[in-house]
C-alpha positions in Angstrom: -12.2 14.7 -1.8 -14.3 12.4 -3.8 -17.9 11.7 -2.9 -17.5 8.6 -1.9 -14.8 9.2 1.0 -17.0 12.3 1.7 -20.3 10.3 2.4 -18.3 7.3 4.0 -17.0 9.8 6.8 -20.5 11.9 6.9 -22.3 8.5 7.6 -19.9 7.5 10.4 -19.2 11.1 12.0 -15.9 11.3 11.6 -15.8 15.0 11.5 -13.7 17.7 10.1 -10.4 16.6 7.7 -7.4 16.5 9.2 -4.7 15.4 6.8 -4.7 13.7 3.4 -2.2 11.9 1.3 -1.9 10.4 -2.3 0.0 7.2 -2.7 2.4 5.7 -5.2 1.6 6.7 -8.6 0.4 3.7 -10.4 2.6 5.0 -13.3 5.2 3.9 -11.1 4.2 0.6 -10.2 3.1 -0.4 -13.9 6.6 0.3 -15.6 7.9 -2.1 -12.6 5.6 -4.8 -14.0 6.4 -4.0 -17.8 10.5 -4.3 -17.1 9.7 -7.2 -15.2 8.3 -8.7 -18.2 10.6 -7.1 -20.8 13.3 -8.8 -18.8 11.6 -12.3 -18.4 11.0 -12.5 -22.2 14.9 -11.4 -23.0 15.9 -14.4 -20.7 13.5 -16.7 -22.5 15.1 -15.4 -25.6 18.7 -16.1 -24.7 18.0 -19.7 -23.0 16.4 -20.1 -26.4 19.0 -18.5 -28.4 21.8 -20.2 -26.6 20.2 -24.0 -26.2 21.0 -23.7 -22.6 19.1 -26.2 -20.3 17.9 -23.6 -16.9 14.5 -24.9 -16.3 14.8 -22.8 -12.7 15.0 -20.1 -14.8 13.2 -20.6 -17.6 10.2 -21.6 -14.9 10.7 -18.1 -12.8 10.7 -15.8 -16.3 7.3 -18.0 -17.3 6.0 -17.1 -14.1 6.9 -13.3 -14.6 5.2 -13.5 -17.7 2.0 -14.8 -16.3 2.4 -12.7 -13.1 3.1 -8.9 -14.9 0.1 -8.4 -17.1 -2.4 -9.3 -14.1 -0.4 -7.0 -11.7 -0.7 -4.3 -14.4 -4.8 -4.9 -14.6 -4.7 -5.1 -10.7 -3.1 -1.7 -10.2 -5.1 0.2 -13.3 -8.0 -1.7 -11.5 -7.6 -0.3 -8.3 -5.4 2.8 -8.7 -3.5 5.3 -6.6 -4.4 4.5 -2.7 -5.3 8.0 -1.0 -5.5 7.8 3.0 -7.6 10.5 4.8 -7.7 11.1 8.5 -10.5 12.9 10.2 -11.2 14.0 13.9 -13.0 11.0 14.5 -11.4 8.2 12.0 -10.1 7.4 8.8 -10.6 6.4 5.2 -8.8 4.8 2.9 -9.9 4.6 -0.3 -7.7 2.6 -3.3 -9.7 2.3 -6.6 -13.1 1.2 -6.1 -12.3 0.1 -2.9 -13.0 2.0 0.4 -12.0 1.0 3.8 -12.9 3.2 7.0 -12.0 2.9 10.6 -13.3 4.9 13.5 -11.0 5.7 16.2 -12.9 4.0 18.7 -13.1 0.7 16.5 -9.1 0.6 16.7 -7.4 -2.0 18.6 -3.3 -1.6 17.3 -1.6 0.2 15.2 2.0 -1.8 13.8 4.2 0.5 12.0 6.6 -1.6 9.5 10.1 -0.1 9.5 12.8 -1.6 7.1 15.7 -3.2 9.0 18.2 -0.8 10.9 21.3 -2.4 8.5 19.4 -2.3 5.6 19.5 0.3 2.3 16.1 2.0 3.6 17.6 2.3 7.4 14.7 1.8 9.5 12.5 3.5 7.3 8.8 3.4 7.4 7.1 1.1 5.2 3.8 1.0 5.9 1.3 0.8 8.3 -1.8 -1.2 9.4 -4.2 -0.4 11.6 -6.2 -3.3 13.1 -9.9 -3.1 14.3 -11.3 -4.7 17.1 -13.5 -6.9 15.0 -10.1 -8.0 13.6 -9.7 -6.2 9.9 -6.7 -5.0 9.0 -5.9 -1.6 6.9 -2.5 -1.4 5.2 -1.7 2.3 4.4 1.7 2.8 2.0 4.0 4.8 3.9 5.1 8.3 2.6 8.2 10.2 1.8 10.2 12.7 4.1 8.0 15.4 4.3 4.4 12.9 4.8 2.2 14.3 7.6 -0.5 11.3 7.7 1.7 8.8 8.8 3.6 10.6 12.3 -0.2 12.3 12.7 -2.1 8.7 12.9 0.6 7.6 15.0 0.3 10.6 17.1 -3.4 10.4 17.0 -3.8 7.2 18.2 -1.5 6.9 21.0 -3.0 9.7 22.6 -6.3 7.9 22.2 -4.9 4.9 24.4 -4.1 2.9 21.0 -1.4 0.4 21.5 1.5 1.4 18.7 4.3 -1.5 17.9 6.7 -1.8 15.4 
């Protein structure tokens, strides 16, 4: 656990760990961005290369063009998100960023399922945790076998915390 998320929970008694999870590789989420704009300068290329007139789509590849390179420096900026849940709260720490919510400070917790219809088929998505001061914490949801997700669910209900979808 890095010293950061270790002094975070020390400082607000959070007690012993209960669960921890790493998030989406930022490996993954960079070769999304460089695709993006590999594909957005082949479109330029062709619209050039063909003479044809598409200003929608010349305007949404420029856009991908601007967009990609400062997604890439925002995800090497802040990294892989990890989530930690203690007895007595949680941390969430993504880059340089860390975000902490004690149990008692909760007011909801919305868990963001994909549509029943859909490819994903109500799968989890994500969820955010809302404080009573009103700050939000969006946690990326896991894969099949992810513990921290049903455990903050199960966690919080049984601590009184309203749970919607």
């Amino acid at each position: 656990m890095p010293q950061r998320v270790a002094q975070r929970a020390a400082q607000k008694g959070m007690g012993a760990l209960l669960a921890y999870r790493k998030g989406t590789s930022p490996l993954l989420l960079i070769t999304v961005a460089v695709v993006a704009f590999a594909a957005a300068i082949g479109v330029i290329a062709a619209l050039n290369a063909l003479h044809m007139r598409m200003p929608m789509l010349r305007g949404v590849a420029i856009c991908i063009l601007i967009a990609a390179p400062l997604y890439v420096l925002y995800v090497v900026f802040t990294g892989t998100e990890r989530t930690y849940l203690f007895e007595r709260g949680m941390v969430v720490a993504k880059g340089v960023f860390v975000k902490d919510a004690a149990w008692a400070e909760v007011a909801e917790l919305k868990v963001n399922k994909a549509d029943k219809d859909g490819v994903l088929a109500g799968a989890v998505l994500s969820y955010v945790v809302r404080r009573r001061d009103g700050k939000k914490i969006a946690i990326e949801a896991g894969g099949e076998n992810d513990q921290v997700g049903p455990r903050l669910e199960q966690i919080l209900r049984s601590g009184g915390v309203p749970v919607t979808q």
